[in-house]
PDB file of N, CA, C and O in Angstrom:
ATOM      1  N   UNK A   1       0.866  -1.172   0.000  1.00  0.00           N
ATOM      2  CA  UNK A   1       0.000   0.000   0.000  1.00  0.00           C
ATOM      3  C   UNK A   1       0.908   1.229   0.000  1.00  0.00           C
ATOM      4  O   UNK A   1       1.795   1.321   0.848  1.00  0.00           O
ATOM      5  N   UNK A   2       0.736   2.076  -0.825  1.00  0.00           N
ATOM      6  CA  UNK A   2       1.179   3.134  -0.938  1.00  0.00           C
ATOM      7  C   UNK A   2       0.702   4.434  -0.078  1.00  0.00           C
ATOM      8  O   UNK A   2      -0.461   4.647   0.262  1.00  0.00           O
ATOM      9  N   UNK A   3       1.708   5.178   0.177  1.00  0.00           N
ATOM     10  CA  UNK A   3       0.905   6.662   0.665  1.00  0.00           C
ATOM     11  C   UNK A   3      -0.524   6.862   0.370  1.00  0.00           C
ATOM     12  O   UNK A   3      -1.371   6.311   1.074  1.00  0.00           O
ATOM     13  N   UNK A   4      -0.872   7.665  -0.691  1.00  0.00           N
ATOM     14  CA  UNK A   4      -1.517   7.654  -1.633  1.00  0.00           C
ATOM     15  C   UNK A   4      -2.614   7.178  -1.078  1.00  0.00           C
ATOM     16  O   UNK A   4      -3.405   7.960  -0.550  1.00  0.00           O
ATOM     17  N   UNK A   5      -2.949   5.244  -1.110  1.00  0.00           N
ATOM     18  CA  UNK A   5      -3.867   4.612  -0.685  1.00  0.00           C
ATOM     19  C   UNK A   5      -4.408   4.857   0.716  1.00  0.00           C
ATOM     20  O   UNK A   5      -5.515   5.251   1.083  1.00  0.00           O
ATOM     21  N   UNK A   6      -3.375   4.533   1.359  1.00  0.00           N
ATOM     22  CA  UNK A   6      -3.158   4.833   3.572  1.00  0.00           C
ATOM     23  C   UNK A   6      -3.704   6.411   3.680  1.00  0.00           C
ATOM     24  O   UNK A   6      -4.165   6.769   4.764  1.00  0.00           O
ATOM     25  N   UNK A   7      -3.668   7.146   2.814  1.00  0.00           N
ATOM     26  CA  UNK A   7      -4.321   8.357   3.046  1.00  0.00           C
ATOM     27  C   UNK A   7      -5.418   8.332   2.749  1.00  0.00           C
ATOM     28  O   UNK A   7      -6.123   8.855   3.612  1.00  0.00           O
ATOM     29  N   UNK A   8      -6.287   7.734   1.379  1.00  0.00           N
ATOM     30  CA  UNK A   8      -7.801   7.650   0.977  1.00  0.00           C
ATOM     31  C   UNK A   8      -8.170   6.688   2.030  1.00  0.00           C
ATOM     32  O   UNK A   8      -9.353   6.353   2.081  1.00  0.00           O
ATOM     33  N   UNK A   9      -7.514   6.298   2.699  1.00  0.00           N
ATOM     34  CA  UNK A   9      -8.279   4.918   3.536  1.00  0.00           C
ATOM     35  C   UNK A   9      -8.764   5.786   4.741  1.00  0.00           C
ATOM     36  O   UNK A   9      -9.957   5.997   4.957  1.00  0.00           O
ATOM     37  N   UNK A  10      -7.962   6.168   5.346  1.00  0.00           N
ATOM     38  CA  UNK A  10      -8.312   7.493   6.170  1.00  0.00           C
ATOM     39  C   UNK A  10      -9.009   8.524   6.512  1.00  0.00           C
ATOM     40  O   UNK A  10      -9.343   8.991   7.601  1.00  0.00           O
ATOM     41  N   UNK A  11      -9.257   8.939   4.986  1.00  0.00           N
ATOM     42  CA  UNK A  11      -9.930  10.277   4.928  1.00  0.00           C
ATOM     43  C   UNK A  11     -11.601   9.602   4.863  1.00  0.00           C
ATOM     44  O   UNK A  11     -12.544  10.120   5.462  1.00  0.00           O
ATOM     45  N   UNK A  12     -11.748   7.862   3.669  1.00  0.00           N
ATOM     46  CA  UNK A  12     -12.923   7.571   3.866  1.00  0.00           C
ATOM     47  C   UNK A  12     -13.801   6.708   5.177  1.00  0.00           C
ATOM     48  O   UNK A  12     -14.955   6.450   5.522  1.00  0.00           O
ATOM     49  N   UNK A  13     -12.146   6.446   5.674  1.00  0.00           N
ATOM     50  CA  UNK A  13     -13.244   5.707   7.102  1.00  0.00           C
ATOM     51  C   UNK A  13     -13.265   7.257   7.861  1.00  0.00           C
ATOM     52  O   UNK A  13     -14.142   7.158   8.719  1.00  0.00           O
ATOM     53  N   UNK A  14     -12.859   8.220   7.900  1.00  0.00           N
ATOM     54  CA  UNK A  14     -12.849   9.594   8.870  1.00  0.00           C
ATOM     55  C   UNK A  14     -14.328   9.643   8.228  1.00  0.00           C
ATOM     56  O   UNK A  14     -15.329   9.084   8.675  1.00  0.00           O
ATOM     57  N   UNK A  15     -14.245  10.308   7.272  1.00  0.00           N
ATOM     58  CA  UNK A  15     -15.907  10.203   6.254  1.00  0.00           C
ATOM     59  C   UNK A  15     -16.899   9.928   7.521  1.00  0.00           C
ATOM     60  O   UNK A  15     -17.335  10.538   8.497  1.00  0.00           O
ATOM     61  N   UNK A  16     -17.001   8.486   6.844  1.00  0.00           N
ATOM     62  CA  UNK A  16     -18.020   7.379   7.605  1.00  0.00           C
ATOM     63  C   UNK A  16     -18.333   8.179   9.073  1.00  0.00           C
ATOM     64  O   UNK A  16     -19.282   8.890   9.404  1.00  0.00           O
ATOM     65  N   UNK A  17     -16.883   7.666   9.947  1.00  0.00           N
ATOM     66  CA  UNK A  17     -17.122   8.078  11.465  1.00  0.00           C
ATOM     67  C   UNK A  17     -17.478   9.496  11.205  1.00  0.00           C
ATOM     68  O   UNK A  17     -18.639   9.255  10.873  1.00  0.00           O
ATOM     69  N   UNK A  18     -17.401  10.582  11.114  1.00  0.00           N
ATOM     70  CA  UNK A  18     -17.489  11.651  11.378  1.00  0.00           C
ATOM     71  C   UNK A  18     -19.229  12.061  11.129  1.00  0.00           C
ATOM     72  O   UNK A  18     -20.000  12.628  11.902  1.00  0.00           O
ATOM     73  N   UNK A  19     -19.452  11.547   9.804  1.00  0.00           N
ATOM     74  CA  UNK A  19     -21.109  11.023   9.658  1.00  0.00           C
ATOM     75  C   UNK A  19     -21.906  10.529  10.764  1.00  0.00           C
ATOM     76  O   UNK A  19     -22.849  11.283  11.002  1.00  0.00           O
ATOM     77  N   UNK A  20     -21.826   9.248  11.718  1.00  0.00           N
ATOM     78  CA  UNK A  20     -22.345   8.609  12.474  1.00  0.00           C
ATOM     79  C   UNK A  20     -22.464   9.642  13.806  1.00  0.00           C
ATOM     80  O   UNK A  20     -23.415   9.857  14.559  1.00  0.00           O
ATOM     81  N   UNK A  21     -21.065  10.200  13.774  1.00  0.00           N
ATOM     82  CA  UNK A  21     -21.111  10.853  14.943  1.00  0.00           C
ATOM     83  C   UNK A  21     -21.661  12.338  15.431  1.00  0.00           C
ATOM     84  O   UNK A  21     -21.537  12.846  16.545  1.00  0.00           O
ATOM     85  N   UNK A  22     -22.280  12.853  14.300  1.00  0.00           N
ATOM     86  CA  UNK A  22     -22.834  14.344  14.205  1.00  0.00           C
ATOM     87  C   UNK A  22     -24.280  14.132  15.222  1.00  0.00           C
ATOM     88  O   UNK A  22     -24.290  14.982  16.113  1.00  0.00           O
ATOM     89  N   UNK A  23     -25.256  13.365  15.261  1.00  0.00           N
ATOM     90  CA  UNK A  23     -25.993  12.993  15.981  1.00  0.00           C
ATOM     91  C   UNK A  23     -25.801  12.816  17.136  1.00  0.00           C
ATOM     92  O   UNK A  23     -26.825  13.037  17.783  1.00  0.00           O
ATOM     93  N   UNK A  24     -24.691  12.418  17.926  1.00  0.00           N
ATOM     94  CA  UNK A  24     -24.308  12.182  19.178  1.00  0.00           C
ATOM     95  C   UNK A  24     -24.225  13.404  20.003  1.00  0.00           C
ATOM     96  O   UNK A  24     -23.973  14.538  19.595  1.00  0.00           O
ATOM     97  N   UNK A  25     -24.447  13.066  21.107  1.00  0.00           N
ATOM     98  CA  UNK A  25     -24.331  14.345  22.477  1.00  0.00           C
ATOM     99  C   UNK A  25     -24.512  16.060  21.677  1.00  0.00           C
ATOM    100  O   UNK A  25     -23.620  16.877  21.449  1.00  0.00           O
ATOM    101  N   UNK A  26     -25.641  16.138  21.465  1.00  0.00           N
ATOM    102  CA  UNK A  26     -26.268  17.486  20.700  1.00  0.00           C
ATOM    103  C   UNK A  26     -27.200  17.480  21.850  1.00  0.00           C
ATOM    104  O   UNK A  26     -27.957  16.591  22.239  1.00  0.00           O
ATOM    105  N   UNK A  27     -26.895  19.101  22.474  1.00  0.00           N
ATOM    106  CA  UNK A  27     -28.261  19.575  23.340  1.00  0.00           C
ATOM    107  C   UNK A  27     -28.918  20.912  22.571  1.00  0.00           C
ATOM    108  O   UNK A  27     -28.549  21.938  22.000  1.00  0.00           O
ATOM    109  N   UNK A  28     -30.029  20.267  22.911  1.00  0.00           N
ATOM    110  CA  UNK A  28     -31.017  21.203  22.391  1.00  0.00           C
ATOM    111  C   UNK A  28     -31.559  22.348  23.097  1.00  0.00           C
ATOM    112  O   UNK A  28     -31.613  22.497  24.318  1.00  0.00           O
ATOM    113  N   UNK A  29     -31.968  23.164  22.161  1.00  0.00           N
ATOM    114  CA  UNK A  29     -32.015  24.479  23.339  1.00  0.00           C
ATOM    115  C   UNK A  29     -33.787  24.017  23.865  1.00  0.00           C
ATOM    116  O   UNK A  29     -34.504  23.101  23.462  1.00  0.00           O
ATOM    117  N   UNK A  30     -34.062  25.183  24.992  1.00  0.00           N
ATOM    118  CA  UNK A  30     -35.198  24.111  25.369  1.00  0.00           C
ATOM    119  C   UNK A  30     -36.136  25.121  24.916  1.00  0.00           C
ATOM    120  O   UNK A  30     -37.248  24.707  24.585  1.00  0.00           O
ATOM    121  N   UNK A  31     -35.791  26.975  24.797  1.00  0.00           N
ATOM    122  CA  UNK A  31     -36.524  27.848  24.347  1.00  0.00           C
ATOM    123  C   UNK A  31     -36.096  28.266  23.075  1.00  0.00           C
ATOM    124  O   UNK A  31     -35.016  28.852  23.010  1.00  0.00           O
ATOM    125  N   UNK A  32     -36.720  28.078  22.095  1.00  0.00           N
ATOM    126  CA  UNK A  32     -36.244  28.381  20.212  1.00  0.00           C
ATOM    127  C   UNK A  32     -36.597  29.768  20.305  1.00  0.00           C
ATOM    128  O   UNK A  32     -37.699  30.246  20.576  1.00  0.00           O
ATOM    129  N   UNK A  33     -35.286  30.474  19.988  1.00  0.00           N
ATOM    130  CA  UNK A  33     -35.400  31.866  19.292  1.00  0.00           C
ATOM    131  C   UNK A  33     -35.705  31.868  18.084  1.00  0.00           C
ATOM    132  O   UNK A  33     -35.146  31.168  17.239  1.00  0.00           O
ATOM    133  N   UNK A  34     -36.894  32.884  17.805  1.00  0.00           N
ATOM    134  CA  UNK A  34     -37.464  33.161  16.590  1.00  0.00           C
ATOM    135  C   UNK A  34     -36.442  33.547  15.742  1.00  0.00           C
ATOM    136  O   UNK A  34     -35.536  34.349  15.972  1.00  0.00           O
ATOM    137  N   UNK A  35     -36.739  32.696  14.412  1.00  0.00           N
ATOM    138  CA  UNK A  35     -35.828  32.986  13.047  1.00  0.00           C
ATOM    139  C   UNK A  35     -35.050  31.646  13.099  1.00  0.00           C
ATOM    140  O   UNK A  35     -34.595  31.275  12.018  1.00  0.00           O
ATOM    141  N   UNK A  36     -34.769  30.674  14.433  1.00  0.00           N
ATOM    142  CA  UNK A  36     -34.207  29.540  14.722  1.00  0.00           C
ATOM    143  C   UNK A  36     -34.741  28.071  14.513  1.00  0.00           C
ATOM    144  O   UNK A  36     -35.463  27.521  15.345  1.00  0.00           O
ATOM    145  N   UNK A  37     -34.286  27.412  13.206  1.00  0.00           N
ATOM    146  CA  UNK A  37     -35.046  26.144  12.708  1.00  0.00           C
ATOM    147  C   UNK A  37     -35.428  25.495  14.978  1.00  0.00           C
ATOM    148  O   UNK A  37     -34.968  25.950  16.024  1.00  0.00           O
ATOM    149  N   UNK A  38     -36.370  24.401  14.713  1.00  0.00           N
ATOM    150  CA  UNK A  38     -36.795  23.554  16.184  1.00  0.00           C
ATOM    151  C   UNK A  38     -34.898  22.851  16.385  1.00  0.00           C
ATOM    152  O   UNK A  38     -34.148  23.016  17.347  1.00  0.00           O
ATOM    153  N   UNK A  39     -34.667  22.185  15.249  1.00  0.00           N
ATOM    154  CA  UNK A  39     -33.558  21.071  14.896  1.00  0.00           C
ATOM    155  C   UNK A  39     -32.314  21.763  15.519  1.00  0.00           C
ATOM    156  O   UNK A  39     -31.683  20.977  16.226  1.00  0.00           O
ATOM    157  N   UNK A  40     -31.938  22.646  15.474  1.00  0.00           N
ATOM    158  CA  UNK A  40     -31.091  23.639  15.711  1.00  0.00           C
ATOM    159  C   UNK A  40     -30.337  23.295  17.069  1.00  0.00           C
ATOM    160  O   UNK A  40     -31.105  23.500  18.009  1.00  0.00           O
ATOM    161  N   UNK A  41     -29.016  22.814  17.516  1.00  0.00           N
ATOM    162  CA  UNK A  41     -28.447  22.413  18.150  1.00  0.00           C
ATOM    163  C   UNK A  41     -28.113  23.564  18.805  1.00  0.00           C
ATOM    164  O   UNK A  41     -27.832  24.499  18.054  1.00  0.00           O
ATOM    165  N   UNK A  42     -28.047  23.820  20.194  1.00  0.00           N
ATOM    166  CA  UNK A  42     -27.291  24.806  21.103  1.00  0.00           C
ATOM    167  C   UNK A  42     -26.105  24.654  21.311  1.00  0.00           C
ATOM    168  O   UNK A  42     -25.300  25.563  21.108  1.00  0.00           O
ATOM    169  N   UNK A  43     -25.693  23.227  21.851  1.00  0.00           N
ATOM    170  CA  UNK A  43     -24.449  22.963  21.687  1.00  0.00           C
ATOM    171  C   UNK A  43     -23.786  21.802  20.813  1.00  0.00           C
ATOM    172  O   UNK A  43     -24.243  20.672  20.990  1.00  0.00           O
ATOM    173  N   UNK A  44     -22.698  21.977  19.838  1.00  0.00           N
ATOM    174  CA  UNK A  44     -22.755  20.840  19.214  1.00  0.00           C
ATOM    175  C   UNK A  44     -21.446  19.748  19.158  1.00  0.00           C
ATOM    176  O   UNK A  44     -21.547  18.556  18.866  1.00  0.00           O
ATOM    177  N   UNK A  45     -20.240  20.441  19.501  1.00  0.00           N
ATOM    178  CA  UNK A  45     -19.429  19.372  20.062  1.00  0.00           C
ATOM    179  C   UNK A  45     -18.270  19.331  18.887  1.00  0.00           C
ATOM    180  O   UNK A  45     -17.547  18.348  18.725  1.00  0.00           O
ATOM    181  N   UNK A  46     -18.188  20.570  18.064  1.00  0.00           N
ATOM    182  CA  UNK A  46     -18.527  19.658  16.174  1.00  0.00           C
ATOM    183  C   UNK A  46     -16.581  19.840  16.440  1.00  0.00           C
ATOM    184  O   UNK A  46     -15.988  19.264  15.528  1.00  0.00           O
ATOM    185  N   UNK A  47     -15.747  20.416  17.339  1.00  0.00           N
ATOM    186  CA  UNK A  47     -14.181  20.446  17.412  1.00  0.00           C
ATOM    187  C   UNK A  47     -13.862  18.837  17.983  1.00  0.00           C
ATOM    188  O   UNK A  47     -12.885  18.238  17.532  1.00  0.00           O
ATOM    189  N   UNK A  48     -14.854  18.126  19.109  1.00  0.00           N
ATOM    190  CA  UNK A  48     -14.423  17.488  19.581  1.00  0.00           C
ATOM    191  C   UNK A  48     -14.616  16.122  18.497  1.00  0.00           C
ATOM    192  O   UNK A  48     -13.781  15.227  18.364  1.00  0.00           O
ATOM    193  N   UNK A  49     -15.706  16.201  17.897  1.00  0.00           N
ATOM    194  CA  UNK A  49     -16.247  15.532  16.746  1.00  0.00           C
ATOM    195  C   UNK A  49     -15.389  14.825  15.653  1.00  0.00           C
ATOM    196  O   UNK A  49     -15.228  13.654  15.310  1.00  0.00           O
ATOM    197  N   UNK A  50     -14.912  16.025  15.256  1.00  0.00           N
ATOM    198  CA  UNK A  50     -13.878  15.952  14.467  1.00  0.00           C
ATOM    199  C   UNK A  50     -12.307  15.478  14.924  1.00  0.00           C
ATOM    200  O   UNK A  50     -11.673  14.869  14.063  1.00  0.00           O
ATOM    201  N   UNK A  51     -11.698  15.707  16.135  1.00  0.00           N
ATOM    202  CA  UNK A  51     -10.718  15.070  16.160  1.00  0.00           C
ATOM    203  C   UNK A  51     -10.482  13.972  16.809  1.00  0.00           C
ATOM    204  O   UNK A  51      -9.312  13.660  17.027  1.00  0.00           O
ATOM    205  N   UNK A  52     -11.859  12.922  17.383  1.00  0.00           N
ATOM    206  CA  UNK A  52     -11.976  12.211  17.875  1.00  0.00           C
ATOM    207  C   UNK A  52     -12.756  11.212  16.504  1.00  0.00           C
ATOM    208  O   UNK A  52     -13.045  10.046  16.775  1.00  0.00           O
ATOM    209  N   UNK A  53     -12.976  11.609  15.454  1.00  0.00           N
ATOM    210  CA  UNK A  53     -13.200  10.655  14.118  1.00  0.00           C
ATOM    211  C   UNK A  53     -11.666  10.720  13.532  1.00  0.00           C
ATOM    212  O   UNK A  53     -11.297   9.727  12.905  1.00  0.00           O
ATOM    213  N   UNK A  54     -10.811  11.728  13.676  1.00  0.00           N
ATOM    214  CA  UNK A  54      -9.728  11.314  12.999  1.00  0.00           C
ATOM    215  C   UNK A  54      -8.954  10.570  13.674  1.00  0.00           C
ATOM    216  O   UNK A  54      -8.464   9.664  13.001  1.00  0.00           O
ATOM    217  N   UNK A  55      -8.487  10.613  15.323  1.00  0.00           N
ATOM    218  CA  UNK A  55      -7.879   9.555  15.793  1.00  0.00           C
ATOM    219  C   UNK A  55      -8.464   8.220  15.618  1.00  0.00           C
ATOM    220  O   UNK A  55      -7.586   7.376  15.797  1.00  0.00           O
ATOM    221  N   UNK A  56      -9.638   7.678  15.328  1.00  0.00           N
ATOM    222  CA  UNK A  56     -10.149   6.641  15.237  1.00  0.00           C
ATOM    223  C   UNK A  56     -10.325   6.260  13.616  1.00  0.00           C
ATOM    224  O   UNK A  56     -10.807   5.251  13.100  1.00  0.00           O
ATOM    225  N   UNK A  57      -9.810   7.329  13.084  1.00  0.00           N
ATOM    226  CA  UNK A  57      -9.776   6.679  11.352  1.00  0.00           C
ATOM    227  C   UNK A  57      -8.499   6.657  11.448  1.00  0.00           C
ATOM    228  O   UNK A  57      -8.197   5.579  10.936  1.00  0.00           O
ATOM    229  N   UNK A  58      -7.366   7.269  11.848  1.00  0.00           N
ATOM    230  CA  UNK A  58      -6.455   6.656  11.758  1.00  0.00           C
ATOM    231  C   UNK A  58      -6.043   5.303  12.467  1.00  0.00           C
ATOM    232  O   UNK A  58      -5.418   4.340  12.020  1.00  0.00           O
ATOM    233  N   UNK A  59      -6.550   5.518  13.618  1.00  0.00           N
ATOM    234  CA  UNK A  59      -5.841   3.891  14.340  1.00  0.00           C
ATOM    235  C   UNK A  59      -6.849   2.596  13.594  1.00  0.00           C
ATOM    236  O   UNK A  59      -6.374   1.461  13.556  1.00  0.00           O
ATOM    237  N   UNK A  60      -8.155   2.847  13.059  1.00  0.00           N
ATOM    238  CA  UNK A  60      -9.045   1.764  12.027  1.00  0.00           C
ATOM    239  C   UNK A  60      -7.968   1.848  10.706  1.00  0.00           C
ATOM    240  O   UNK A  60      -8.096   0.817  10.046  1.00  0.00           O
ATOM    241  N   UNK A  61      -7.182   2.550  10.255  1.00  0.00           N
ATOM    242  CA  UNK A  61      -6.657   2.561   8.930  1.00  0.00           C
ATOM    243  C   UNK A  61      -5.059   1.867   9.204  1.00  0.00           C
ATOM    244  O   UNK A  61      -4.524   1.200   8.319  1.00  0.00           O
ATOM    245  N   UNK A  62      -4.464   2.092  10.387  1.00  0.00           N
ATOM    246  CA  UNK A  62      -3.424   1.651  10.527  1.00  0.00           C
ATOM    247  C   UNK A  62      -3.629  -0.461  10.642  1.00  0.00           C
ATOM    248  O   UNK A  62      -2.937  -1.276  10.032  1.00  0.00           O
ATOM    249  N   UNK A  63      -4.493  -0.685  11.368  1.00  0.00           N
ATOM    250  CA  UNK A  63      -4.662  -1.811  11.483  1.00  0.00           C
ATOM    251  C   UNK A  63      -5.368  -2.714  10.506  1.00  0.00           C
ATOM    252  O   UNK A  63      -5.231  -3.937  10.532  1.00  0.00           O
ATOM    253  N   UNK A  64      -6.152  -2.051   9.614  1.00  0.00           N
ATOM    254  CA  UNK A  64      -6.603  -2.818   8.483  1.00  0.00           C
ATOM    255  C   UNK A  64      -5.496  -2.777   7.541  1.00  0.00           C
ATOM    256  O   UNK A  64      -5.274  -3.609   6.662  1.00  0.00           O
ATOM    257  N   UNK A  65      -4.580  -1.357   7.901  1.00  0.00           N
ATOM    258  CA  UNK A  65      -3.277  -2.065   6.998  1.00  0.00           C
ATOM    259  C   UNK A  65      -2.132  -3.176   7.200  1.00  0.00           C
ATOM    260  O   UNK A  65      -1.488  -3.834   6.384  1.00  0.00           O
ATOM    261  N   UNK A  66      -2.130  -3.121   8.822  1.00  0.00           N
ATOM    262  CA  UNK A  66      -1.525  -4.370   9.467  1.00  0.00           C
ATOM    263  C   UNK A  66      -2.322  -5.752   8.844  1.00  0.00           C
ATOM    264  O   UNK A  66      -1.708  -6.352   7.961  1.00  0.00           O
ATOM    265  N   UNK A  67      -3.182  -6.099   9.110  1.00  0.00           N
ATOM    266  CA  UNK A  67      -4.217  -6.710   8.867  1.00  0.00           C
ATOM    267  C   UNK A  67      -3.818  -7.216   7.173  1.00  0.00           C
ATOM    268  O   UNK A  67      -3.417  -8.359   6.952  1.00  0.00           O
ATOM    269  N   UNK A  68      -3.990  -6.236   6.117  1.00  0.00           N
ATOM    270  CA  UNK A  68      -4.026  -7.000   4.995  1.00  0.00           C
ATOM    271  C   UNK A  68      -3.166  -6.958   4.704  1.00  0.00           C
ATOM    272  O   UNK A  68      -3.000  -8.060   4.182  1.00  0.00           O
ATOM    273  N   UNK A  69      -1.459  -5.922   4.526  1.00  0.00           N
ATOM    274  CA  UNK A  69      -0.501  -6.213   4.106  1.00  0.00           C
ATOM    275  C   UNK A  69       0.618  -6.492   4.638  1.00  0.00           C
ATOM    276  O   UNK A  69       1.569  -6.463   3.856  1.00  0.00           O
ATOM    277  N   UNK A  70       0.917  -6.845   6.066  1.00  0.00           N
ATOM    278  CA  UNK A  70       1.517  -7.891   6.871  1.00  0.00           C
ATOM    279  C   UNK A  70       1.307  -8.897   7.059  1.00  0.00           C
ATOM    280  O   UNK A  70       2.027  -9.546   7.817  1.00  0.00           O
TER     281      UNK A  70
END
């Protein structure tokens, strides 16, 4: 496996996880300010989100490379 590959492998399992995980631990506000969709997250997490899908696409990408080309 080349660079190249070990990097698309990465970026598409980050993809995936980062998808699954947008739904998770979102609080909602409990009074909607007018002009404010209902859906509308108060708090959303979206720094921690993100670098907690990339440590886990990388350590899923390192081991499926252990895995198939060792």
């Amino acid at each position: 496996m080349n660079i190249m590959t070990f990097i698309l492998t990465i970026t598409i399992v980050w993809i995936i996880l980062f998808l699954i995980s947008l739904p998770i631990a979102i609080k909602m506000p409990k009074i909607v300010e007018k002009g404010n969709a209902d859906s509308a997250p108060e708090i959303h997490y979206m720094a921690q989100k993100i670098f907690i899908s990339l440590v886990l696409a990388i350590v899923i990408s390192v081991i499926y490379w252990y895995c198939v080309y060792v």
